[in-house]
BABA-775600 format. One record per residue (C-alpha): x, y, z; residue in one letter; residue number from 1. Coordinates in steps of 0.25 Angstrom, whole numbers, plus 2048, in hexadecimal, padded with zeros to 3 digits. Layout:
N
+-----+-----+-----+-------+------+
|   x |   y |   z | filum | mivo |
+-----+-----+-----+-------+------+
|   X |   Y |   Z |     a |  NUM |
...
+-----+-----+-----+-------+------+
***
This chain:
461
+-----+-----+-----+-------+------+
|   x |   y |   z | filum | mivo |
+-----+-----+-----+-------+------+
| ED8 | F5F | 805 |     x |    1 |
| ED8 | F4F | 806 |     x |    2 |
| EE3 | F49 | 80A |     x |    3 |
| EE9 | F3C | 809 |     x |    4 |
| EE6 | F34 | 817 |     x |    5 |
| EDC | F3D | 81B |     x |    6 |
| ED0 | F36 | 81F |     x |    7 |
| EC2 | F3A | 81A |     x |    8 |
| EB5 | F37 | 821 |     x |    9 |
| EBA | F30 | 82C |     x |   10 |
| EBE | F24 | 825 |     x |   11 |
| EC4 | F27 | 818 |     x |   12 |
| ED3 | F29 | 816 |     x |   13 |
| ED9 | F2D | 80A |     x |   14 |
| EE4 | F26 | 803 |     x |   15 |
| EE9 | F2C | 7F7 |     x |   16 |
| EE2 | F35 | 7EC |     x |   17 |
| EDC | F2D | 7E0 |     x |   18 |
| ED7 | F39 | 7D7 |     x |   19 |
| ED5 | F48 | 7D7 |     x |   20 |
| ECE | F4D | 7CA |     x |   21 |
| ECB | F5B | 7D0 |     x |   22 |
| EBC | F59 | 7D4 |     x |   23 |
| EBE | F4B | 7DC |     x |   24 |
| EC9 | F45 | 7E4 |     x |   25 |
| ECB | F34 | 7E6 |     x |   26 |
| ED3 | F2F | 7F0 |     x |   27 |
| ED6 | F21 | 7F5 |     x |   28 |
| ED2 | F20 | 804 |     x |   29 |
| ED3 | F16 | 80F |     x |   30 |
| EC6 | F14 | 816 |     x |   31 |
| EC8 | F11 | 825 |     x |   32 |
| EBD | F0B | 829 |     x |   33 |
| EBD | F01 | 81F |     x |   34 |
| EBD | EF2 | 825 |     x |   35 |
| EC4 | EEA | 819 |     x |   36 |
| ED2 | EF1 | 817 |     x |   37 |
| ED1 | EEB | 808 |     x |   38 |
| EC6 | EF5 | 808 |     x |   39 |
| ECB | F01 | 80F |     x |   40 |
| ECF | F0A | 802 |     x |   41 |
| EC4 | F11 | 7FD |     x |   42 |
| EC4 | F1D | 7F1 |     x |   43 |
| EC0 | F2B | 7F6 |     x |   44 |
| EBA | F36 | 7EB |     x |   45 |
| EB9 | F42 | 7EF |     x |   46 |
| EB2 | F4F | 7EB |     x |   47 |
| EB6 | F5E | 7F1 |     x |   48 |
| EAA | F67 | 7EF |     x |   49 |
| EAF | F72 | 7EB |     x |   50 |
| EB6 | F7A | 7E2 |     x |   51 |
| EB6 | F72 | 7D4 |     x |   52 |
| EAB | F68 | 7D9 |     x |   53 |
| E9E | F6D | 7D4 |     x |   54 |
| E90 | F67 | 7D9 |     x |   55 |
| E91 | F5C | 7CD |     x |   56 |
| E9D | F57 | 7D2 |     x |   57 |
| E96 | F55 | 7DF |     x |   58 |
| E8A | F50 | 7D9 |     x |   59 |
| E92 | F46 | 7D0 |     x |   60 |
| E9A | F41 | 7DD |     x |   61 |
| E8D | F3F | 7E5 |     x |   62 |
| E86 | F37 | 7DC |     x |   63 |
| E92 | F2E | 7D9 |     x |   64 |
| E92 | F2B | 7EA |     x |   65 |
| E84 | F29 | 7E7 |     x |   66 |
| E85 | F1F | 7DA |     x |   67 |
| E91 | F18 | 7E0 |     x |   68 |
| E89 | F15 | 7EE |     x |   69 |
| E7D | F0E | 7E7 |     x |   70 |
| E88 | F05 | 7DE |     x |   71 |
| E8C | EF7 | 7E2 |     x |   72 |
| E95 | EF3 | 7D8 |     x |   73 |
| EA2 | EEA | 7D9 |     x |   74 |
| EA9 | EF3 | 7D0 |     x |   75 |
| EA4 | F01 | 7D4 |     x |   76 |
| EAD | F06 | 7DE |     x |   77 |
| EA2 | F06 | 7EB |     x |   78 |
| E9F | F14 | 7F2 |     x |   79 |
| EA1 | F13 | 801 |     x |   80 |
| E9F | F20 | 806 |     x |   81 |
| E9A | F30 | 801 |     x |   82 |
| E9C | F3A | 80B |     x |   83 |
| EA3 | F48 | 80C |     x |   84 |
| EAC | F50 | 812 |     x |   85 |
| EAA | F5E | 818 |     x |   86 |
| EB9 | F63 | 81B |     x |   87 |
| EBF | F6F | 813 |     x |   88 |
| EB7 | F6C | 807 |     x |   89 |
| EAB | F65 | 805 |     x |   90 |
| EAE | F57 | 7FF |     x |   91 |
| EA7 | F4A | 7FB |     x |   92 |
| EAC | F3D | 7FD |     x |   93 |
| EA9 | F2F | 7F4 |     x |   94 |
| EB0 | F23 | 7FA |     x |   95 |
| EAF | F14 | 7F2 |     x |   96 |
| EB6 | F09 | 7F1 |     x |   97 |
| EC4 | F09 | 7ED |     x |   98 |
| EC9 | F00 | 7E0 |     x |   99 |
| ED8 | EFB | 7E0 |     x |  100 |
| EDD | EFC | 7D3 |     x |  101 |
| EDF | F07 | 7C7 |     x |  102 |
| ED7 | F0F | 7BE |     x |  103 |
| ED5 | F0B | 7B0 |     x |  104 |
| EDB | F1A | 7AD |     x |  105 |
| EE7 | F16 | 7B6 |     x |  106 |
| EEA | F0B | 7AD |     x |  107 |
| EEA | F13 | 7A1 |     x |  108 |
| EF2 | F1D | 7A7 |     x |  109 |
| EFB | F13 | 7A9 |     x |  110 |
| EFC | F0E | 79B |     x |  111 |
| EF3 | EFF | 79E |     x |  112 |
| EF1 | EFA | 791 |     x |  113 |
| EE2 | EF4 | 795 |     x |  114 |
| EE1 | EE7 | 78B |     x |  115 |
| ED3 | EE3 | 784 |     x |  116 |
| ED0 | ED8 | 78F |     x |  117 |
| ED1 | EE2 | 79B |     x |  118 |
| EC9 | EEC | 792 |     x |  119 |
| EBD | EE3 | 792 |     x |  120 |
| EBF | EDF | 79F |     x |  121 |
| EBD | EF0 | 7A4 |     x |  122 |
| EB3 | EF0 | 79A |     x |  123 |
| EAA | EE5 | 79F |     x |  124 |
| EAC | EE9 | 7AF |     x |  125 |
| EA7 | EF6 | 7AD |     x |  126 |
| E9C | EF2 | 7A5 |     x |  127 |
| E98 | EE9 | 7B0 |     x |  128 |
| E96 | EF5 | 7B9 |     x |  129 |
| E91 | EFD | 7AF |     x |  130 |
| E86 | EF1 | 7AE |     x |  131 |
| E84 | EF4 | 7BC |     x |  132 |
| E84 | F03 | 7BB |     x |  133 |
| E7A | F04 | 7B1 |     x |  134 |
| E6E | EF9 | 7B4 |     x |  135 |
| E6D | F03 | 7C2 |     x |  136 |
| E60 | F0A | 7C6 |     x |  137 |
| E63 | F15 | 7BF |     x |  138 |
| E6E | F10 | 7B8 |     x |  139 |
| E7C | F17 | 7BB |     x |  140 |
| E86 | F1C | 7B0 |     x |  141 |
| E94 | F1D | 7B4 |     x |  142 |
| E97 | F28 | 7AB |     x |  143 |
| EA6 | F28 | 7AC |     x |  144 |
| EAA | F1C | 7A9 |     x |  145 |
| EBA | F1E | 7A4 |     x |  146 |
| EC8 | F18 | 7A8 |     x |  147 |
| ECB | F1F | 7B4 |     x |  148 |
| EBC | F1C | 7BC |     x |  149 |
| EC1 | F0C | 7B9 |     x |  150 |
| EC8 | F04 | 7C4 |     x |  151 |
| ED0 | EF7 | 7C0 |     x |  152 |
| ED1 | EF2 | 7CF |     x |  153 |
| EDC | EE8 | 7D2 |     x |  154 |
| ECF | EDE | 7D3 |     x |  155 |
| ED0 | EDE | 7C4 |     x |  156 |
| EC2 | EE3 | 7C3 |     x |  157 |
| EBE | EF1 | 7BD |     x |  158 |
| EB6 | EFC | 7C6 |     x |  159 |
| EAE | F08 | 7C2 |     x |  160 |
| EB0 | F15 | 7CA |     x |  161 |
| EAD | F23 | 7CC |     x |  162 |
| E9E | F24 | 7CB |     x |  163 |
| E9E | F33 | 7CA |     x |  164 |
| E98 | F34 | 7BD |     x |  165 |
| E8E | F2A | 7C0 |     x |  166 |
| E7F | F2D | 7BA |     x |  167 |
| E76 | F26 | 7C1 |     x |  168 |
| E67 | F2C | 7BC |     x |  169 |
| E63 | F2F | 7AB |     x |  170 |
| E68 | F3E | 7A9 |     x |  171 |
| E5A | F46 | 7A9 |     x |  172 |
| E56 | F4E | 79B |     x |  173 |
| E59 | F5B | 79F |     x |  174 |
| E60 | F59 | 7AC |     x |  175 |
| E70 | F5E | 7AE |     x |  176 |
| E7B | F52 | 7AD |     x |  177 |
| E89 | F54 | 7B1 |     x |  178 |
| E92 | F50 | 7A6 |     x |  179 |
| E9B | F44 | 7AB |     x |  180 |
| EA4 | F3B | 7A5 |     x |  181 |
| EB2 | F3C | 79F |     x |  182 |
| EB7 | F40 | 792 |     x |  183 |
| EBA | F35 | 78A |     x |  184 |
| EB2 | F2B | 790 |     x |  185 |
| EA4 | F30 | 792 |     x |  186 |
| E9A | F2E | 786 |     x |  187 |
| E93 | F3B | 77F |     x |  188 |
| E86 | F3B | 782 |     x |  189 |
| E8A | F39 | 793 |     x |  190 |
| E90 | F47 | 790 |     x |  191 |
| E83 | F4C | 78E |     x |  192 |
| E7D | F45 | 79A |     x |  193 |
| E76 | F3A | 793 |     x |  194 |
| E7D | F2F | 799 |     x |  195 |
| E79 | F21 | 797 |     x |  196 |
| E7E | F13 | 799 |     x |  197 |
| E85 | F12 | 78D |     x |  198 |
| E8F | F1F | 790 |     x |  199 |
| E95 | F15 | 79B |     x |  200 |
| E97 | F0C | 78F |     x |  201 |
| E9F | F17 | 787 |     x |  202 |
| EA6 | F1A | 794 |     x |  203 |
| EAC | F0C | 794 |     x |  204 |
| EAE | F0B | 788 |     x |  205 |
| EB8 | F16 | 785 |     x |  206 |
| EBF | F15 | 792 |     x |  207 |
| EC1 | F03 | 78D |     x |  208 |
| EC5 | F0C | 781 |     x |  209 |
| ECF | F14 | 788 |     x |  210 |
| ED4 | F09 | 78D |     x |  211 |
| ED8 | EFF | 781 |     x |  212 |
| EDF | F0C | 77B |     x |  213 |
| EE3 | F14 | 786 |     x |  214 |
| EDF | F21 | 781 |     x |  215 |
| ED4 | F28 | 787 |     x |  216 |
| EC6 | F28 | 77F |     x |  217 |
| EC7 | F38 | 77D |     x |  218 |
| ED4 | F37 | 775 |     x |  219 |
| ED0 | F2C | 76D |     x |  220 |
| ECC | F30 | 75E |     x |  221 |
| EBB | F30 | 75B |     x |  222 |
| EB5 | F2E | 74F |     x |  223 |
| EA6 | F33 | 750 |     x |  224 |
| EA7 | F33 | 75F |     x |  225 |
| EAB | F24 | 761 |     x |  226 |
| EBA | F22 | 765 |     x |  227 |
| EC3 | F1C | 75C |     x |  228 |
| ECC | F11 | 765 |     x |  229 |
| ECA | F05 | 75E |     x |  230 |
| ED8 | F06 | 754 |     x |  231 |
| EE0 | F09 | 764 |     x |  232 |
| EDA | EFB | 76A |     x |  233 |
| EDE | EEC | 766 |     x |  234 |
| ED2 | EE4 | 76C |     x |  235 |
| EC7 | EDD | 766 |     x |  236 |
| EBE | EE3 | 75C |     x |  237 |
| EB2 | EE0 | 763 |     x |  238 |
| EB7 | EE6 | 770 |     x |  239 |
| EBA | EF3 | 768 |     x |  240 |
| EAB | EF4 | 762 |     x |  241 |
| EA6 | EF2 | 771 |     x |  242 |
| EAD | EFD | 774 |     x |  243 |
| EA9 | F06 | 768 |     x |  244 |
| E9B | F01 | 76C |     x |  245 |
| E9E | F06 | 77A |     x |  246 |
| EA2 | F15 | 776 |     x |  247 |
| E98 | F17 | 76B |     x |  248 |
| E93 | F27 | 76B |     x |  249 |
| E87 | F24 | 76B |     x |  250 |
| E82 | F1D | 779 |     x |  251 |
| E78 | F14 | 770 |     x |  252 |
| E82 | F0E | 76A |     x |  253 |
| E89 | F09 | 775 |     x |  254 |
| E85 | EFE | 77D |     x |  255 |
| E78 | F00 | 784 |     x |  256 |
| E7B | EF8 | 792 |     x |  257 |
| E87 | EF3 | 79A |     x |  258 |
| E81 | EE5 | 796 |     x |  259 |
| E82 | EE8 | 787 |     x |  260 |
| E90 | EEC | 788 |     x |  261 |
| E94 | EE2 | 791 |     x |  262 |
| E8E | ED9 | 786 |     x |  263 |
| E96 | EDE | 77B |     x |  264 |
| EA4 | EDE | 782 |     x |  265 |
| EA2 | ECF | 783 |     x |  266 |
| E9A | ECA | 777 |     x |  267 |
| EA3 | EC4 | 76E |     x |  268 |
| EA5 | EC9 | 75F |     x |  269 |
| E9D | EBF | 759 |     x |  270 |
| E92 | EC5 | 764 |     x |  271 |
| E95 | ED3 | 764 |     x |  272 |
| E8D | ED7 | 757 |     x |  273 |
| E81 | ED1 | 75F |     x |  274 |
| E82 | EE0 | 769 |     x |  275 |
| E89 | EEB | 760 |     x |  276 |
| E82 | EF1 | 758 |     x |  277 |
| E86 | EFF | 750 |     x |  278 |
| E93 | EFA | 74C |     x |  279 |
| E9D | F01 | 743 |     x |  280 |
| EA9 | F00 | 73B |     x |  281 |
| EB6 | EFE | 744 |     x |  282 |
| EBF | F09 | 740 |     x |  283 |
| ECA | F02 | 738 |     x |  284 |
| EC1 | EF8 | 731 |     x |  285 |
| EC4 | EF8 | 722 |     x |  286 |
| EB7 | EF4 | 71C |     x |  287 |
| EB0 | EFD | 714 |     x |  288 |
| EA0 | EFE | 713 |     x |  289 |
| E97 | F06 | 70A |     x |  290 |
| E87 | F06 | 70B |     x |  291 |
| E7C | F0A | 704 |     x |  292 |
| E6D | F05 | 704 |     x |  293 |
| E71 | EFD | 6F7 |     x |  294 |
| E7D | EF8 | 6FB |     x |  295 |
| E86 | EF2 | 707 |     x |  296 |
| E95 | EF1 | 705 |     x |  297 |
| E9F | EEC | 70C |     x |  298 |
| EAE | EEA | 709 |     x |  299 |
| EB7 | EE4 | 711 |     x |  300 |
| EC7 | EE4 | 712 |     x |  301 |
| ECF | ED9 | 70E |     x |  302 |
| ED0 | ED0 | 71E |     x |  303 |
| EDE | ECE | 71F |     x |  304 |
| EE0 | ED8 | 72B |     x |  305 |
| EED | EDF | 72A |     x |  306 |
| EF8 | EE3 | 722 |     x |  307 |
| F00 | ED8 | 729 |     x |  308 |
| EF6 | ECE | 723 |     x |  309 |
| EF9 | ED3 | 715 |     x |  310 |
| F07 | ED2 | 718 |     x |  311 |
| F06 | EC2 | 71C |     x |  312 |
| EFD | EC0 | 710 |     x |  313 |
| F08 | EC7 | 705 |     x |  314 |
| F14 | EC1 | 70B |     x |  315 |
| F0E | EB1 | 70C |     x |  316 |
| F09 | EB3 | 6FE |     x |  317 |
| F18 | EB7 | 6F9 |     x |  318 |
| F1E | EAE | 701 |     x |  319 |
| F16 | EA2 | 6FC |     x |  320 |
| F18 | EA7 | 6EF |     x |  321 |
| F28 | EAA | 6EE |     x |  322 |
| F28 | E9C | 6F4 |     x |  323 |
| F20 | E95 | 6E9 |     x |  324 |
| F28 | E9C | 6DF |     x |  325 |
| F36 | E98 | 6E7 |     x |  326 |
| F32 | E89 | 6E8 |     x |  327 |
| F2D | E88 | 6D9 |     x |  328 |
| F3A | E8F | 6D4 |     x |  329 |
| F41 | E84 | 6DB |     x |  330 |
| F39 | E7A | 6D7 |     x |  331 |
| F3B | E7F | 6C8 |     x |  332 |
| F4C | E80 | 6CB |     x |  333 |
| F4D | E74 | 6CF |     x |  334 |
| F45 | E70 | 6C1 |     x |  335 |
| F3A | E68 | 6C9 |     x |  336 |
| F2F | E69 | 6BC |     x |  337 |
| F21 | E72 | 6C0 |     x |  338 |
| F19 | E63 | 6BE |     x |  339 |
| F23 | E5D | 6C9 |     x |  340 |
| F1A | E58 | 6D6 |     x |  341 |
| F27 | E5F | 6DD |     x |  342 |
| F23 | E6B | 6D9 |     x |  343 |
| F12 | E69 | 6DB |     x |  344 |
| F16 | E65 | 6EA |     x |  345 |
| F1E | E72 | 6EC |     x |  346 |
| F15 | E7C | 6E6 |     x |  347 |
| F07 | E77 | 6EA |     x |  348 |
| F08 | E7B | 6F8 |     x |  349 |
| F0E | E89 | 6F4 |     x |  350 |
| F05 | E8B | 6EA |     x |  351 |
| EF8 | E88 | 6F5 |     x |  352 |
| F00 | E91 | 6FF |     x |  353 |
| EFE | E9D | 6F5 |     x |  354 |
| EF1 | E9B | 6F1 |     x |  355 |
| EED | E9B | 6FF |     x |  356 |
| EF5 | EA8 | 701 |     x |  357 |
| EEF | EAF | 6F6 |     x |  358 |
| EE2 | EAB | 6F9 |     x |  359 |
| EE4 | EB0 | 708 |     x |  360 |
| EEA | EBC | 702 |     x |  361 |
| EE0 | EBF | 6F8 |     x |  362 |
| ED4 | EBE | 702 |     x |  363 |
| EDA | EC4 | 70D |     x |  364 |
| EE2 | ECF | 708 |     x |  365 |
| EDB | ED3 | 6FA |     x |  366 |
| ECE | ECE | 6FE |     x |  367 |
| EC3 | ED9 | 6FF |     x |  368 |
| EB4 | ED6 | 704 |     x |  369 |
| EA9 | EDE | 6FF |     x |  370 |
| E9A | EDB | 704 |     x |  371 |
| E8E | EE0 | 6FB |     x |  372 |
| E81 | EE1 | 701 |     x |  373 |
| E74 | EE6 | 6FB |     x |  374 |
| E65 | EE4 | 6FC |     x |  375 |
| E66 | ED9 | 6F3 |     x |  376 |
| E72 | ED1 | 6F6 |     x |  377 |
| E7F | ED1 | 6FB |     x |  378 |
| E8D | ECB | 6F7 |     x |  379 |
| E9B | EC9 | 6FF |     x |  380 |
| EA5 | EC9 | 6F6 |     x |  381 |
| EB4 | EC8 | 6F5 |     x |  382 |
| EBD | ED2 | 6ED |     x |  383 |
| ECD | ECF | 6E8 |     x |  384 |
| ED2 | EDB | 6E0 |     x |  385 |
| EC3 | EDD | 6DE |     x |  386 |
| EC1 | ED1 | 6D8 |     x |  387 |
| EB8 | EC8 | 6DF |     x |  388 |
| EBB | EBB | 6E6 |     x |  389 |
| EB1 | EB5 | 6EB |     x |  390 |
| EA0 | EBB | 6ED |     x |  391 |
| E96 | EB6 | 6F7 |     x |  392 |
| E87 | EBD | 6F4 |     x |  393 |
| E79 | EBD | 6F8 |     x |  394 |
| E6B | EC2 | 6FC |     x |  395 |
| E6A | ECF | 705 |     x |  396 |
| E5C | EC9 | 708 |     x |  397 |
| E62 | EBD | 70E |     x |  398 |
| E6B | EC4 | 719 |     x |  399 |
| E65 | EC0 | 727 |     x |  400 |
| E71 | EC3 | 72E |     x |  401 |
| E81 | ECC | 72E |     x |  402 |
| E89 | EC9 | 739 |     x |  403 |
| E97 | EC9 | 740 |     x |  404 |
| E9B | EBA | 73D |     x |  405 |
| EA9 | EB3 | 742 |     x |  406 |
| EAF | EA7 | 73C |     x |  407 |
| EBA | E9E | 742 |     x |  408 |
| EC6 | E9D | 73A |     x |  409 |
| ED2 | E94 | 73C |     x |  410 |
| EE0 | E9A | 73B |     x |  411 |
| EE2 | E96 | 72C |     x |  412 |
| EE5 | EA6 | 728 |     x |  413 |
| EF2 | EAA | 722 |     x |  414 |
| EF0 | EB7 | 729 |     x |  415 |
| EF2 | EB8 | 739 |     x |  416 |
| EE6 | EC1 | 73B |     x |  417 |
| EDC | EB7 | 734 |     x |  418 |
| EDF | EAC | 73F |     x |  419 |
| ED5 | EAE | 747 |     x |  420 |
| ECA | EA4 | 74C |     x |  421 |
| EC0 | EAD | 74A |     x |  422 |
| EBE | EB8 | 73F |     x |  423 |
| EB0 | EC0 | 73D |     x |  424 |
| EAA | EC3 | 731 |     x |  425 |
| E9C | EC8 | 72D |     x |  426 |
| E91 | EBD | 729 |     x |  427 |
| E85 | EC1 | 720 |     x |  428 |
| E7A | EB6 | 724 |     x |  429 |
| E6F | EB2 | 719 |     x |  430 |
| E64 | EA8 | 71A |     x |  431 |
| E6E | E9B | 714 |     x |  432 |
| E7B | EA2 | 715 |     x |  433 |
| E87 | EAC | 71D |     x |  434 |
| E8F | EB5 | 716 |     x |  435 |
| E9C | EBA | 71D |     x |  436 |
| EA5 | EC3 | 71A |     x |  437 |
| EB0 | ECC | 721 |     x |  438 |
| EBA | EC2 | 727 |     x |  439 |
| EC5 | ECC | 72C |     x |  440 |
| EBD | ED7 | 731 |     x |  441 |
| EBB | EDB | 741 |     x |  442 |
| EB1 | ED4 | 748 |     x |  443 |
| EAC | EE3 | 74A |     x |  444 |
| EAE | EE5 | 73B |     x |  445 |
| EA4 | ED9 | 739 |     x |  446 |
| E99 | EDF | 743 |     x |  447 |
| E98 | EEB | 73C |     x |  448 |
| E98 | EE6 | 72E |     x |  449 |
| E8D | EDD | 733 |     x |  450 |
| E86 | EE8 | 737 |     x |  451 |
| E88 | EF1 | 72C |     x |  452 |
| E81 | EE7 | 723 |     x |  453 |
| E77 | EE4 | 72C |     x |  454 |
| E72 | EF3 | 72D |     x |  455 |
| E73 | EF3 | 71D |     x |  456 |
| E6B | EE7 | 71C |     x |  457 |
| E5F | EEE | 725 |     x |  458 |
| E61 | EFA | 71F |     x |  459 |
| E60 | EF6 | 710 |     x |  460 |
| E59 | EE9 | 712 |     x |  461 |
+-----+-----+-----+-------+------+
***
C-alpha cells in the first residue's frame, strides 16, 4: 500500500495522490536527487500487476515509458525514469516531469467558461505537437486526446499528456489491436483498430467542442453520426465549419495533416474556401434548394436577420408616416394652402424619409431571391409578393468561375445587423461580367451555395 512520504526507488518521495482509476495510480513526488529545486517535483504513474491489471495493461504502460523516452518535445511532459518495484506486489513505476497548472477537465468541472480566443489558442498548441507527433518515423498517434490528458500550465502554454494509448507502428491486417480511447471523443473507425492521423483531429475536435459548450461530446444530439453543437456556441462561422471539418465520420473528410488543419484554423473567410472542400448546409440556414439534371434553384430569404430587424423596419415606417400626417394636418389647420413653399419645405424631407424606408422595407423584409440555373442560361431575379422587381440573366456557357465574394460596406443601413464593413455574398463570374447575389447569408452559407452550383455545373455542363 503506497503511502504518502514513502520514498520509492531510493530517490522518489511521494507527495499527494493525483489520480486512481482502478488500474493506475498517479501521484506527485519530490525527487531528491534533483539539483534545481524549481525542478525537484516530478509525476509518479504507477501500475500494480495484479488483480484487475491484465497483460495489456502492462503492455500499454511499457510502450508509453518507451514512446515517452524517444520524445523531445517542449510540451510533452519529458519521461525521466521507468523502473519497478518488487515489495508485496509487483509494481511498475513511470516518472516525467511535472506541469504546474490544471487540467482542461478541471476547468470544466469548475464551471470555466473558455472563450473563442482561448479555444483557438488550445487548438493551435496541440496541433503543433501533433505536427510533431505525426511527421515521426513511424508516425505516433496519441489516440486519447480528450479534456482531462490537457495541461494548461501556469506558463499559459498548453501540454499533451498521458501517452498510454499511444500507436506507434500501422495496425497489421489480421493482427490483434487493443481497443483504446474514450467514449465521446475517440472517432469510429479507431474503434475498430484502424487508426490514422486524422482520428487525433476528431479527438481535438470534440473535446474544443466540449469545451465552447461545456457538455460532453457523448451527450450532444447527432444527426447522421456528426454532432450537433453548432446552435450551443456563439463564435465565428468559419471557426464552427473548422470544427465540423475536424469531427467528420468519415476520416477522409477530415483534414489529412496537422499542417492542413493548422492551415484552416487561420485562413481567413475570404481564404478558407480555398481548403474545405465537402461542405454542407448549416443547420439553421433558411435557403431552400431543389435540383435536377434540368434545372438548378435556389431561393433565398429575405436578408433582414431577425425579428428585431422587422421590428425596427415597421416602427421607422409608422413613425415617419404618422408624422408626415401630423405635420400636414397642421399645415392645413393653420390654412397654409397645398401650393404654399411652406408646406413643400416641410414635407419634402418627410416624404424622402419614407420612400427610403419603404424601399429598405420592401428589399429587406419582403424581398425574396430566386436563382435559375440550367444548361442554357441562368437568371437572378428579385421577387415582392411574387412580382418581380428587378432581373439580372445570362449564358450558362459563359460561367468561368462561382465563388464566396465579400464586399465592404459603410454603415449607411437602417438595420444594426447590416452595419458591418464587411458582408459576403456569392459571385457568378462570366467572361465580361460578375453576378452576385446573397447579401445576408453566412459566410459558411456562401461557400456551400458556391459549391452547390459548382458540382451542378460539372455535373450537367
Amino acid at each position: 500500500m503506497l503511502e504518502v512520504e514513502q520514498i520509492l526507488h531510493e530517490r522518489y518521495q511521494l507527495h499527494r495522490q493525483l489520480g486512481d482509476n482502478g488500474i493506475r495510480q498517479t501521484w506527485l513526488a519530490k525527487d531528491l536527487q534533483a539539483n534545481d529545486n524549481d525542478s525537484s517535483f516530478v509525476v509518479v504513474k504507477l501500475l500494480a500487476f495484479g488483480g484487475k491489471v491484465q497483460w495489456e495493461d502492462l503492455k500499454l504502460f511499457e510502450r508509453e515509458a518507451q514512446i515517452l523516452q524517444q520524445l523531445n518535445h517542449p510540451r510533452i511532459p519529458k519521461c525521466l525514469d521507468y523502473f519497478s518495484i518488487d515489495d508485496s506486489s509487483l509494481w511498475f513505476a513511470l516518472v516525467q516531469r511535472y506541469i504546474p497548472g490544471e487540467s482542461l477537465k478541471e476547468k470544466l468541472i469548475k464551471s470555466h467558461r473558455f472563450t473563442e480566443k482561448q479555444v483557438r489558442k488550445i487548438a493551435e498548441d496541440v496541433l503543433s505537437i501533433l505536427l510533431h507527433l505525426h511527421k515521426l518515423n513511424p508516425p505516433i498517434l496519441h489516440r486519447d486526446i480528450k479534456p482531462s490528458n490537457l495541461i494548461w500550465g501556469e506558463d499559459d502554454e498548453v501540454y499533451l499528456i498521458d501517452f498510454g494509448a499511444v500507436q506507434d507502428k500501422a495496425s497489421k491486417e489480421g493482427a490483434t489491436f487493443t481497443v483504446v480511447g474514450t467514449y465521446g471523443y475517440a472517432p469510429m473507425e479507431q474503434f475498430g483498430g484502424r487508426a490514422v492521423p486524422a482520428s487525433d483531429f476528431y479527438a481535438l475536435g470534440t473535446t474544443l467542442i466540449h469545451l465552447l459548450t461545456g457538455i460532453a461530446p457523448a451527450d450532444l444530439p447527432q444527426k447522421e453520426l456528426r454532432i450537433q453543437f453548432a446552435d450551443k456556441v456563439n463564435v465565428n462561422s468559419s471557426f464552427i465549419y473548422w470544427l465540423e471539418k475536424m469531427t467528420e465520420p468519415s476520416p477522409e473528410k477530415r483534414f489529412t495533416t496537422a499542417e492542413d488543419a493548422f492551415t484552416g484554423l487561420k485562413e481567413n473567410r475570404v481564404g478558407i474556401r480555398a481548403i474545405i472542400q465537402g461542405v454542407r448546409q448549416p443547420i439553421n440556414s433558411r435557403v431552400v434548394v431543389s435540383k435536377s439534371h434540368r434545372n438548378l434553384k435556389i431561393k433565398l430569404p429575405p436578408k433582414t436577420k431577425s425579428s428585431g430587424d422587422v421590428l425596427l423596419y415597421t416602427g421607422g415606417f409608422m413613425f415617419t408616416l404618422v408624422s408626415g400626417l401630423i405635420i400636414m394636418m397642421l399645415t392645413l389647420l393653420f390654412g397654409i394652402g397645398m401650393g404654399n413653399p411652406v408646406l413643400v419645405l416641410f414635407m419634402s424631407p418627410l416624404i424622402l424619409a419614407w420612400i427610403a424606408f419603404v424601399d429598405q422595407l420592401l428589399g429587406n423584409v419582403l424581398a425574396r431571391q430566386i436563382i435559375n440555373i440550367t444548361p442554357d442560361f441562368f437568371e437572378i431575379e428579385v421577387l415582392i409578393f411574387n412580382f418581380r422587381r428587378h432581373r439580372k440573366y445570362g449564358r450558362t456557357a459563359d460561367i468561368q468561375d462561382v465563388f464566396q465574394s465579400v464586399i465592404h460596406t459603410g454603415k449607411t443601413s437602417f438595420i444594426p445587423s447590416e452595419n458591418q464593413s464587411e458582408q459576403e455574398m456569392v459571385t457568378i463570374q462570366t467572361d465580361d461580367r460578375r453576378y452576385s447575389f446573397g447579401l445576408g447569408l453566412s459566410a459558411i452559407e456562401c461557400v456551400w451555395l458556391a459549391q452547390e452550383i459548382k458540382d451542378w455545373l460539372k455535373a450537367n455542363g
